[in-house]
Structures are given as structure tokens and as C-alpha cells.
mmCIF file of the C-alpha atoms, coordinates in Angstrom:
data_MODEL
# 
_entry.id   MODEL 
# 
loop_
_atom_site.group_PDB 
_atom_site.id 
_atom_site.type_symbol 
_atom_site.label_atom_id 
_atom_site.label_alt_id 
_atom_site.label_comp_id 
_atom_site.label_asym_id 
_atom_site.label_entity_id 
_atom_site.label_seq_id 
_atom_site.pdbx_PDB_ins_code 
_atom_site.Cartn_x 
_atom_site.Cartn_y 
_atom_site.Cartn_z 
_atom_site.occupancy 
_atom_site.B_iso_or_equiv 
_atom_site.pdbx_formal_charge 
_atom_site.auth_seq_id 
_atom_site.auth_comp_id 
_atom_site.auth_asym_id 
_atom_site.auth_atom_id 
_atom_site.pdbx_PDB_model_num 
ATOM 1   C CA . UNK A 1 1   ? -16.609 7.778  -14.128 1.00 0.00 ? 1   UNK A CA 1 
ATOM 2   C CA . UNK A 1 2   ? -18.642 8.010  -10.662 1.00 0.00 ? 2   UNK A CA 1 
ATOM 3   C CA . UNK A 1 3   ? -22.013 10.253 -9.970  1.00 0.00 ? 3   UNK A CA 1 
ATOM 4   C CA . UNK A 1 4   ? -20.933 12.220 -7.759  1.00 0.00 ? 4   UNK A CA 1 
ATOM 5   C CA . UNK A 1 5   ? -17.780 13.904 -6.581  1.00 0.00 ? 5   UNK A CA 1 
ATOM 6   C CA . UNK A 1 6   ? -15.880 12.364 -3.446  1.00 0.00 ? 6   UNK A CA 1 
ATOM 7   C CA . UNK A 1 7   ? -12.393 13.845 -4.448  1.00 0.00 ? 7   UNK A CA 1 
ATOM 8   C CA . UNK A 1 8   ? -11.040 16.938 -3.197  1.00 0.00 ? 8   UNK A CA 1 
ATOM 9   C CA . UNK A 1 9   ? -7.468  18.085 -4.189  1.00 0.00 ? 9   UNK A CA 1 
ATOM 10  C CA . UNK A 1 10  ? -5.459  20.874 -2.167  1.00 0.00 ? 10  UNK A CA 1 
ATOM 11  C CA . UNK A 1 11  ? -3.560  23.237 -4.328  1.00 0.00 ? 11  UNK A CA 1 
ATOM 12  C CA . UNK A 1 12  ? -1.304  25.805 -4.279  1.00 0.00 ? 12  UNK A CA 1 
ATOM 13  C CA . UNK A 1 13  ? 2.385   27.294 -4.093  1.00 0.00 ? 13  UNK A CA 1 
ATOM 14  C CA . UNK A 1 14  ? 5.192   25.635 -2.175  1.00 0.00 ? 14  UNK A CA 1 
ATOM 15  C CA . UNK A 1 15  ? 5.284   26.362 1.216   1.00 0.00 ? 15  UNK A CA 1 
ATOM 16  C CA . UNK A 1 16  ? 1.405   27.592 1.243   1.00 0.00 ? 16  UNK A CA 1 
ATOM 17  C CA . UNK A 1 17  ? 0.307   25.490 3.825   1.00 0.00 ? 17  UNK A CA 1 
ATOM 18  C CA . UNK A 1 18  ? -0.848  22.229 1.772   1.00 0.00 ? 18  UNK A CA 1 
ATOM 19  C CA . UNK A 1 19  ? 0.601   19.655 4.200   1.00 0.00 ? 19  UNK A CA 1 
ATOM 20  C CA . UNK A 1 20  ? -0.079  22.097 7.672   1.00 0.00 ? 20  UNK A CA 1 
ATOM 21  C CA . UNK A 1 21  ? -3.748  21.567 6.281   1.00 0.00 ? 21  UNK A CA 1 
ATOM 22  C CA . UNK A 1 22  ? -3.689  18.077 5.593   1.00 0.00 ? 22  UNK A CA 1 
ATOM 23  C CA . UNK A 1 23  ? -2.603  17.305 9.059   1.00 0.00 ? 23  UNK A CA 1 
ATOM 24  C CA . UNK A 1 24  ? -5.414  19.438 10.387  1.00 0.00 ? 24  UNK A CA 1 
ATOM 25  C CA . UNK A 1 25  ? -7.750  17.759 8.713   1.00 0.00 ? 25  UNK A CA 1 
ATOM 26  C CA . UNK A 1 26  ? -6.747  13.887 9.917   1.00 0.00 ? 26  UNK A CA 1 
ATOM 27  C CA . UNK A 1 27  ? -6.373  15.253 13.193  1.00 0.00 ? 27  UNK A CA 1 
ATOM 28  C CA . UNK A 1 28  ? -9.846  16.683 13.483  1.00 0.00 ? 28  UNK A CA 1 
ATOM 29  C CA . UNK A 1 29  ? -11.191 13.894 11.675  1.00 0.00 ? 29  UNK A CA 1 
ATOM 30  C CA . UNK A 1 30  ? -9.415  11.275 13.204  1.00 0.00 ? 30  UNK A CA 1 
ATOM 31  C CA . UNK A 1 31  ? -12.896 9.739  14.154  1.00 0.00 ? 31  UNK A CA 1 
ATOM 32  C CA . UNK A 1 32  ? -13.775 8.911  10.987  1.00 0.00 ? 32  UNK A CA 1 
ATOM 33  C CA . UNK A 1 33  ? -10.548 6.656  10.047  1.00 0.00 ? 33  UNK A CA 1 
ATOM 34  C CA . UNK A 1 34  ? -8.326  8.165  7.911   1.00 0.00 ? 34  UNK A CA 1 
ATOM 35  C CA . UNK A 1 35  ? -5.833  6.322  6.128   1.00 0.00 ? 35  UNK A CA 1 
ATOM 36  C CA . UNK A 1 36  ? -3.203  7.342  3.651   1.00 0.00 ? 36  UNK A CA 1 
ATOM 37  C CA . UNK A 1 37  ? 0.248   9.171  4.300   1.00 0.00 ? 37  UNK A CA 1 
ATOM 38  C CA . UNK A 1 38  ? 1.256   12.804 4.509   1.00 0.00 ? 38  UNK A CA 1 
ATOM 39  C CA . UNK A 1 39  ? 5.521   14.141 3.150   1.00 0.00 ? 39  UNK A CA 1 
ATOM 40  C CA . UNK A 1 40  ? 7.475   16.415 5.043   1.00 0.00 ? 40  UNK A CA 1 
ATOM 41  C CA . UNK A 1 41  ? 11.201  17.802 4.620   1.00 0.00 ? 41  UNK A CA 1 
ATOM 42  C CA . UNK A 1 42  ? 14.179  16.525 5.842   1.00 0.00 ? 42  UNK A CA 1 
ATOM 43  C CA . UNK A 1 43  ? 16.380  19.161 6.942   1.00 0.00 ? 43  UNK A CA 1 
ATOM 44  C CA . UNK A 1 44  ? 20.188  19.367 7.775   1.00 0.00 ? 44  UNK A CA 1 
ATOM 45  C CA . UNK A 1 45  ? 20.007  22.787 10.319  1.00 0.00 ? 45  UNK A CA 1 
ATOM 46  C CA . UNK A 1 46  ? 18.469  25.592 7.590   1.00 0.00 ? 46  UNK A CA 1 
ATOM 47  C CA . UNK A 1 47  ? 19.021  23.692 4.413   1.00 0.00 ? 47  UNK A CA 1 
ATOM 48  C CA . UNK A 1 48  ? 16.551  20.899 3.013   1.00 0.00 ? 48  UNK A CA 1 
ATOM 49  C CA . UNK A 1 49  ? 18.288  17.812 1.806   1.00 0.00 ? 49  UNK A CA 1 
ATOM 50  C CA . UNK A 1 50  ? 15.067  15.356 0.993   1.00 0.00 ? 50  UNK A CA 1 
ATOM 51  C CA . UNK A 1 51  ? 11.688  14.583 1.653   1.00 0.00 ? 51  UNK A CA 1 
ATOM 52  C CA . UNK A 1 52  ? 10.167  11.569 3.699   1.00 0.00 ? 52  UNK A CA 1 
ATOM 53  C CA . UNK A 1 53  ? 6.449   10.417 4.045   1.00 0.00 ? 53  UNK A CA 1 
ATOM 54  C CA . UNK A 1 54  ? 5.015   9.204  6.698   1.00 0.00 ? 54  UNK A CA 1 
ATOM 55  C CA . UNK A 1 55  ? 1.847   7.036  7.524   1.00 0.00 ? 55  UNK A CA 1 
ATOM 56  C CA . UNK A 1 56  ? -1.189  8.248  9.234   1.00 0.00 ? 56  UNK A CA 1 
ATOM 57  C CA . UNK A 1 57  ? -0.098  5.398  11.780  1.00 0.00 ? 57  UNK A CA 1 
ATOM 58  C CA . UNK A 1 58  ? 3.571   6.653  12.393  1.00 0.00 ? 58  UNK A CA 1 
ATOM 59  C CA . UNK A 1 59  ? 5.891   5.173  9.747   1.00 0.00 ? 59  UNK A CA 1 
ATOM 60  C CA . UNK A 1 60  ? 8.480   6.996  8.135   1.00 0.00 ? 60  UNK A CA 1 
ATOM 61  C CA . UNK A 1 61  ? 9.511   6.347  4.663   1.00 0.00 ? 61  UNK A CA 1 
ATOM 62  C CA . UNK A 1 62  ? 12.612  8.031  2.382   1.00 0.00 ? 62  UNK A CA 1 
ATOM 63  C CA . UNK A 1 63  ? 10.671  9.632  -0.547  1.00 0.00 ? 63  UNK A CA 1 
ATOM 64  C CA . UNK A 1 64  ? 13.718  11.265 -1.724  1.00 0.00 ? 64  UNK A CA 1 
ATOM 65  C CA . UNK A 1 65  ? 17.219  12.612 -0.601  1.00 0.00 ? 65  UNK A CA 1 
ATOM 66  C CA . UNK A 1 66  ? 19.926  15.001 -2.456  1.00 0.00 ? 66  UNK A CA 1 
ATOM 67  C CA . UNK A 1 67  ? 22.925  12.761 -2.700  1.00 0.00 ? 67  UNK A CA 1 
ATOM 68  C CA . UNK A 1 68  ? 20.736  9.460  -2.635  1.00 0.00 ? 68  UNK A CA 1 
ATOM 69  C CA . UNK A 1 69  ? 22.228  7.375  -5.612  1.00 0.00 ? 69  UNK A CA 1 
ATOM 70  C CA . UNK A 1 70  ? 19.195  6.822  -7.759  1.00 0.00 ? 70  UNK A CA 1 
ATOM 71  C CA . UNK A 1 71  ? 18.221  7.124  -11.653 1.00 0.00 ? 71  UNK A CA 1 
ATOM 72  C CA . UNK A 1 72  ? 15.209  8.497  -10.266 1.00 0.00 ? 72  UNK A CA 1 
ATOM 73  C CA . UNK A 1 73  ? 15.834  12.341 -10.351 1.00 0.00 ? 73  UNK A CA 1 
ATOM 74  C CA . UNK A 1 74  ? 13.881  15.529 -9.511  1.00 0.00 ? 74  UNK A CA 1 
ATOM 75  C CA . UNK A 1 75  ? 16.208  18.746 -9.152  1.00 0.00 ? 75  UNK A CA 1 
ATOM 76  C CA . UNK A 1 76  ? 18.973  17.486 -6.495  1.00 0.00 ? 76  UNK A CA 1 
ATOM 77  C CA . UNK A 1 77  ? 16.832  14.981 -5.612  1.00 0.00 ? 77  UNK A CA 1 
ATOM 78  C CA . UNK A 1 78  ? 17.276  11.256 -6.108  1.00 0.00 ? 78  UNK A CA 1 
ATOM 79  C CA . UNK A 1 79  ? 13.771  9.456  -5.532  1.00 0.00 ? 79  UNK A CA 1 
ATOM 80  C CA . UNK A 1 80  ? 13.929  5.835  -3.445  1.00 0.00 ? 80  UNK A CA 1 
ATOM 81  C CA . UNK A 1 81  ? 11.095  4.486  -6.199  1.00 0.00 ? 81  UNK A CA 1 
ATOM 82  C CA . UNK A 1 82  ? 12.119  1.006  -4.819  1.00 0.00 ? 82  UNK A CA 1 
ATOM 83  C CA . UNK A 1 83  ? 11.084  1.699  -1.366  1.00 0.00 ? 83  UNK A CA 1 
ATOM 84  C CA . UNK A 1 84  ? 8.114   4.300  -2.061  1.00 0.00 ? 84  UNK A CA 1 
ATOM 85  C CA . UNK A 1 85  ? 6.686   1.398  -3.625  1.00 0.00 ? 85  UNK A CA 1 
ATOM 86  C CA . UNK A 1 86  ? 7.070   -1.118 -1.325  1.00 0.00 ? 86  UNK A CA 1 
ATOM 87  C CA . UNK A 1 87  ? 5.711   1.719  1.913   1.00 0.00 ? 87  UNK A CA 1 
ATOM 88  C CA . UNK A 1 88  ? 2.765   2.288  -0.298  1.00 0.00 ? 88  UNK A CA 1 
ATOM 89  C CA . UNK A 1 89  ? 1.933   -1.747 -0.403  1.00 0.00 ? 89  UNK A CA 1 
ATOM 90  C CA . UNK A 1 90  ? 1.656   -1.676 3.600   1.00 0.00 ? 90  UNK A CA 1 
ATOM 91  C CA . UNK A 1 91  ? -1.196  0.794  3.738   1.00 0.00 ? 91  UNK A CA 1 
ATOM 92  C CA . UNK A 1 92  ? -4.416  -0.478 3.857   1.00 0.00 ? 92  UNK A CA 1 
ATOM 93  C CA . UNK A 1 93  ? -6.107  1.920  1.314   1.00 0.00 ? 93  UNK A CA 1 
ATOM 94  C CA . UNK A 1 94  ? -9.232  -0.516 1.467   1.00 0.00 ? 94  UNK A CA 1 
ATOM 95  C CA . UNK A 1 95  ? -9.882  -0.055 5.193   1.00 0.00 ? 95  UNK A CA 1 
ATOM 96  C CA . UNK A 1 96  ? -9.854  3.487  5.209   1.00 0.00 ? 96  UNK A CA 1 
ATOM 97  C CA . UNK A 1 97  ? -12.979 5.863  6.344   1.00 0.00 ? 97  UNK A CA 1 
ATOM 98  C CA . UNK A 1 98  ? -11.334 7.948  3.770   1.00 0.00 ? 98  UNK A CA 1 
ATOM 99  C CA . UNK A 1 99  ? -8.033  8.041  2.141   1.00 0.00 ? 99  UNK A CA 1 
ATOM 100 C CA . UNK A 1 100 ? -5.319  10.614 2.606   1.00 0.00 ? 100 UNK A CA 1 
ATOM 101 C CA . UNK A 1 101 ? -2.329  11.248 -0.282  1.00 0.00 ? 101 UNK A CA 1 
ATOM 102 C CA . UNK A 1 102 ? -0.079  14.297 0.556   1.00 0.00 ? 102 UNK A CA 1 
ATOM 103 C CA . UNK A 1 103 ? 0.904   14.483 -2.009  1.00 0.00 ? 103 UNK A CA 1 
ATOM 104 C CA . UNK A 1 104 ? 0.674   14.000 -6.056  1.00 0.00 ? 104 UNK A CA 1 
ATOM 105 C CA . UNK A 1 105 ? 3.761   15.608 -7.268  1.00 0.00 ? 105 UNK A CA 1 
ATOM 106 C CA . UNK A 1 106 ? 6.591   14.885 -9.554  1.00 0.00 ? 106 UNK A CA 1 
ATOM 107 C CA . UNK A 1 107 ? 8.708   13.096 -6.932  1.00 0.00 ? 107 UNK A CA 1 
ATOM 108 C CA . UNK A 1 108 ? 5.670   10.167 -6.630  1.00 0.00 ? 108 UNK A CA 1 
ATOM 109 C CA . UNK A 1 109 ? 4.889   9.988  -10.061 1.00 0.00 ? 109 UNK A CA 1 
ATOM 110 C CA . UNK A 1 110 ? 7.849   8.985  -11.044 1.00 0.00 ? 110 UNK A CA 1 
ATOM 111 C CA . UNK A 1 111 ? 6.035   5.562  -9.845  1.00 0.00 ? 111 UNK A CA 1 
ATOM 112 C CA . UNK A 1 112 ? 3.568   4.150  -12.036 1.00 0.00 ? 112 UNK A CA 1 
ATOM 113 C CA . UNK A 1 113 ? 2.371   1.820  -9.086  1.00 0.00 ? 113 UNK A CA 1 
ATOM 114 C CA . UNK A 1 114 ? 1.124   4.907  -7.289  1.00 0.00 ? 114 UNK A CA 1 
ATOM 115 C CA . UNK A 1 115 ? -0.026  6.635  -10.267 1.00 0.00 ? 115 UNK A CA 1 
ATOM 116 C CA . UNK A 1 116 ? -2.129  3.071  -10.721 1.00 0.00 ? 116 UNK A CA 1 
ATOM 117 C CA . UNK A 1 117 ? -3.380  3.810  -7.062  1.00 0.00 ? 117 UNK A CA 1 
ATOM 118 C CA . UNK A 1 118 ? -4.600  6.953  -7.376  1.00 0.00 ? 118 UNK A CA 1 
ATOM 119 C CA . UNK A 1 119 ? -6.425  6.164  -10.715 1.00 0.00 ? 119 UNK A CA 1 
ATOM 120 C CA . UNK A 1 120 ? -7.887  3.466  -8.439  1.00 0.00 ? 120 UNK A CA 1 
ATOM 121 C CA . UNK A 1 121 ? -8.883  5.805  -5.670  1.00 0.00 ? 121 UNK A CA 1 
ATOM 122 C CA . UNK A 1 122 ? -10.215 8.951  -7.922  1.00 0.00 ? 122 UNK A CA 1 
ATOM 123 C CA . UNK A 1 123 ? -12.487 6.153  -9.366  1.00 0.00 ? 123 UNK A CA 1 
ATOM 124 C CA . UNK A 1 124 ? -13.469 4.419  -6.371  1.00 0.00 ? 124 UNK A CA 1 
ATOM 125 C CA . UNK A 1 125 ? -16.888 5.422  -3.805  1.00 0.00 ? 125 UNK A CA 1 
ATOM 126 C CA . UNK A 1 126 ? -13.886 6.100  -1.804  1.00 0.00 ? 126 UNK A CA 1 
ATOM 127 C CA . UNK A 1 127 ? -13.414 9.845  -0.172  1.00 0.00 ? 127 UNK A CA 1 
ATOM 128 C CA . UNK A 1 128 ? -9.993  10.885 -1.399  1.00 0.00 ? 128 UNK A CA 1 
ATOM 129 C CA . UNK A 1 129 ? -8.348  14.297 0.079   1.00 0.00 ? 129 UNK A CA 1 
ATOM 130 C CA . UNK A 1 130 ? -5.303  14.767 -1.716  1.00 0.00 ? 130 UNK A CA 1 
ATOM 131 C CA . UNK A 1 131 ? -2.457  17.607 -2.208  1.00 0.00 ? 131 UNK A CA 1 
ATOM 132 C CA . UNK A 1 132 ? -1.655  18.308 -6.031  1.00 0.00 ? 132 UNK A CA 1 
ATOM 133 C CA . UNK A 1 133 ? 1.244   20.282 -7.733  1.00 0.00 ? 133 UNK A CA 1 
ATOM 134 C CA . UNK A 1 134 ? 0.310   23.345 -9.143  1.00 0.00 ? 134 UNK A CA 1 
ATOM 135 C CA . UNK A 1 135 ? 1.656   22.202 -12.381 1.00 0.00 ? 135 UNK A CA 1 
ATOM 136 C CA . UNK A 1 136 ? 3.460   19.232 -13.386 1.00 0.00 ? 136 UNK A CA 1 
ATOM 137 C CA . UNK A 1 137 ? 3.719   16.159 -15.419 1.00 0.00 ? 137 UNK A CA 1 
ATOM 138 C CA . UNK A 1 138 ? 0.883   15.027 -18.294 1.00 0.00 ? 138 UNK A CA 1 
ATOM 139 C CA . UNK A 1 139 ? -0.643  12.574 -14.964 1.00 0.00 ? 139 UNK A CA 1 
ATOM 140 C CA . UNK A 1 140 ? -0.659  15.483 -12.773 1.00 0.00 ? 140 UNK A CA 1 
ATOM 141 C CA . UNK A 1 141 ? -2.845  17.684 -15.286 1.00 0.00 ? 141 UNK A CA 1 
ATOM 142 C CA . UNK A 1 142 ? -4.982  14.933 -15.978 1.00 0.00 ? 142 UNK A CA 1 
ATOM 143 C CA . UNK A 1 143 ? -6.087  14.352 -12.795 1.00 0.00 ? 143 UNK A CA 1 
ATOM 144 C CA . UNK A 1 144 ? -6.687  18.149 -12.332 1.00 0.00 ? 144 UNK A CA 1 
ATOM 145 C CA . UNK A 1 145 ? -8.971  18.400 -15.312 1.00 0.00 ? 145 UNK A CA 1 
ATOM 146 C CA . UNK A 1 146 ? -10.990 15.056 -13.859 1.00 0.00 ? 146 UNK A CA 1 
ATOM 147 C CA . UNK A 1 147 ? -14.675 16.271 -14.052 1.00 0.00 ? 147 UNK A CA 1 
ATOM 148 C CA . UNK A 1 148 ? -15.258 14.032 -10.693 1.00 0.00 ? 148 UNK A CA 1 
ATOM 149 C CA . UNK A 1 149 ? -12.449 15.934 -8.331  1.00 0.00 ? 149 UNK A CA 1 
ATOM 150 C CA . UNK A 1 150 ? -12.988 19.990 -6.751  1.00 0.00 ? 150 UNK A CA 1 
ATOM 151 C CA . UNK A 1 151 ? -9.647  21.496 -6.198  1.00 0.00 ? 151 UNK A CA 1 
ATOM 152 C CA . UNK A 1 152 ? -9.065  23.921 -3.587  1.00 0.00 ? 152 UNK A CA 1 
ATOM 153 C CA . UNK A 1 153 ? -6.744  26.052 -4.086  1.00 0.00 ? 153 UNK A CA 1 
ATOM 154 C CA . UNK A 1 154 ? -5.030  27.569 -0.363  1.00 0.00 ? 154 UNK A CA 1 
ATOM 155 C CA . UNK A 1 155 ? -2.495  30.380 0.293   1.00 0.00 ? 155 UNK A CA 1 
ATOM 156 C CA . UNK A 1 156 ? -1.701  31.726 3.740   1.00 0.00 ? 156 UNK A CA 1 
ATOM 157 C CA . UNK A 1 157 ? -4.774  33.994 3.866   1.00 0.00 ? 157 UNK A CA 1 
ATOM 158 C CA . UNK A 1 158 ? -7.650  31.670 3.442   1.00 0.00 ? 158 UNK A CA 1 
ATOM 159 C CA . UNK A 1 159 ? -5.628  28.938 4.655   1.00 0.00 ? 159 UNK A CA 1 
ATOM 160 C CA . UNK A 1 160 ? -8.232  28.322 7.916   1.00 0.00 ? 160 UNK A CA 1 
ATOM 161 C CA . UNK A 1 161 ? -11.531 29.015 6.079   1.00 0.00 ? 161 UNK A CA 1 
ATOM 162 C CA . UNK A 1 162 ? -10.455 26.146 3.222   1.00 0.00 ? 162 UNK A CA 1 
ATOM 163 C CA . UNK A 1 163 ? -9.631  24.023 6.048   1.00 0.00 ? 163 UNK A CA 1 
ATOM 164 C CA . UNK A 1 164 ? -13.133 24.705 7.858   1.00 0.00 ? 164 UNK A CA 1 
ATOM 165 C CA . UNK A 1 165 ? -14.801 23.552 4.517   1.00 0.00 ? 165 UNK A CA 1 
ATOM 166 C CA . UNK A 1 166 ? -12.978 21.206 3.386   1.00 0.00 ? 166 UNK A CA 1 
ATOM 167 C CA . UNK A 1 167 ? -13.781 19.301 7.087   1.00 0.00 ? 167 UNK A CA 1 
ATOM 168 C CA . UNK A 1 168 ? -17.575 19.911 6.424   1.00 0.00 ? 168 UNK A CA 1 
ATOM 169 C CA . UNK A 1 169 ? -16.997 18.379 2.836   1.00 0.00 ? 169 UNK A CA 1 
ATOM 170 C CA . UNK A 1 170 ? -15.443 15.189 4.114   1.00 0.00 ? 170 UNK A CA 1 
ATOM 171 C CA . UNK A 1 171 ? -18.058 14.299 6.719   1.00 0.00 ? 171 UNK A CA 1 
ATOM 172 C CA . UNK A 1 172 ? -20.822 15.353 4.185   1.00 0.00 ? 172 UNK A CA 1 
ATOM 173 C CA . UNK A 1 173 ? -19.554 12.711 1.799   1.00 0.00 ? 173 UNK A CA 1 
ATOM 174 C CA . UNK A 1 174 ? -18.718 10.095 4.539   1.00 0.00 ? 174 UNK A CA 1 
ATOM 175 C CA . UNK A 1 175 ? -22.577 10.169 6.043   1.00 0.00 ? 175 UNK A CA 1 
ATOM 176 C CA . UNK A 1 176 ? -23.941 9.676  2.570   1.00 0.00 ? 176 UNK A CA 1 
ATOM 177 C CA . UNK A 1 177 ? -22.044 6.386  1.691   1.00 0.00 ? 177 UNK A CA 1 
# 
């Protein structure tokens, strides 16, 4: 395991404000060449029917879709493993200023490729900002009992402050590499 910490996880409940953060961050830190991808909902007017990622340089991606025909399940959800793993294998993780995952969740762990890249990443020099399910699978609770990660953990109160740090964090880390 590394010296020193360069991994900082974003927790909390669903709809808390993990992703709203996330794109804060890359968009205030922009400078310093982010790289990664960030999920949002796909909505049919007031009901959500999937989730898709999307690159820090503008591609889209189906994570996963109720009525998609997959054996890859989570609730209503089937997951589009196939093509999660073929979008991840376009970014360039190893270019990045620091490396962006929104988020580590049940849907994308039902991919051993990405839970392969975020071993990777946890263990690299690499700065790695990251989302992470409150609870979840053995891999998910793993990673949140890493000695080398801090975990933030955001609700709709301190939402700004976390944000503020979290900034000061990243560029900390970044000058001393």
C-alpha cells in the first residue's frame, strides 16, 4: 500500500448531492486535467428508467436501463456490462491530472474490469476522487475500510463546505507529486 493518502471517496444517501459535487469539483478544477467519468439518470418525464455515464470529455454511455435485456440485474435495472466495459477502455486513466469515478456502486461492480481499475487507481500515486455507496457489495466495503482512502461523507447541509475542502485537498495532493 502507498505512504500517503491521494484517495478521497464522496459518501452519502441517494440524492444527497454526490454527483452535483463531483461536477463542481472538475469544473473548478478543470485546470488541473481531470479525467474519469461522472452517471446521471435517465428520465422518461417524472419517472427514472436508467442511468448513463458520461466522460469528462462529453461521451455518453448506457450504464443501465429498466427494460434493457441483460443478465446483469440491479432492482429494475438491467446493466449494459458489455458496453460499460468497452466506454471504460477509451478513457485515458494514465493521462489524467487526477482521475474522476462517479461512481462505485453496485451497478459498476457488477464488472470485474472496473473493479480491476479501481484497485489499480486506489494503489497508484494517482489522485483519485471518487463517489461510493453507502453500503454495498464485499468490493464496495473493502475499499471503504482501505487505510490509504478519507471518505467524506455529504448531505444537503454541508454539501458546499465538503466541496470547498475537498478542492483544497485535490490541489494539495497534485502540487506535491
Amino acid at each position: 500500500m502507498k505512504e500517503r493518502t491521494t484517495n478521497i471517496l464522496i459518501t452519502g444517501p441517494p440524492g444527497c448531492g454526490k454527483t452535483t459535487l463531483i461536477k463542481n469539483i472538475i469544473s473548478d478544477l478543470s485546470f488541473l486535467s481531470p479525467v474519469g467519468f461522472y452517471t446521471e439518470e435517465i428520465r422518461e418525464g417524472k419517472m427514472r428508467v436508467g442511468f448513463r455515464g458520461v466522460s469528462l470529455d462529453g461521451r455518453t454511455f448506457l450504464l443501465a436501463r429498466s427494460g434493457f435485456s441483460s443478465r446483469f440485474r440491479v432492482g429494475k435495472y438491467g446493466v449494459d456490462k458489455a458496453g460499460f466495459e468497452s466506454f471504460l477502455a477509451t478513457i485515458p486513466f494514465q493521462d489524467a491530472g487526477f482521475v474522476v469515478i462517479d461512481e462505485i456502486g453496485k451497478m459498476e461492480c457488477i464488472s470485474g474490469q472496473f473493479c480491476h481499475l479501481v484497485e489499480d487507481l486506489l494503489s497508484s500515486e494517482k489522485c483519485l476522487l471518487a463517489t461510493i455507496a453507502s453500503r454495498g457489495t464485499p468490493f464496495i466495503e473493502a475499499i471503504r475500510q482501505r487505510d490509504d482512502v478519507e471518505i467524506h461523507l455529504i448531505d444537503r447541509k454541508n454539501h458546499m463546505d465538503i466541496a470547498g475542502r475537498v478542492k483544497e485537498r485535490i490541489r494539495a495532493l497534485i502540487e506535491r507529486t
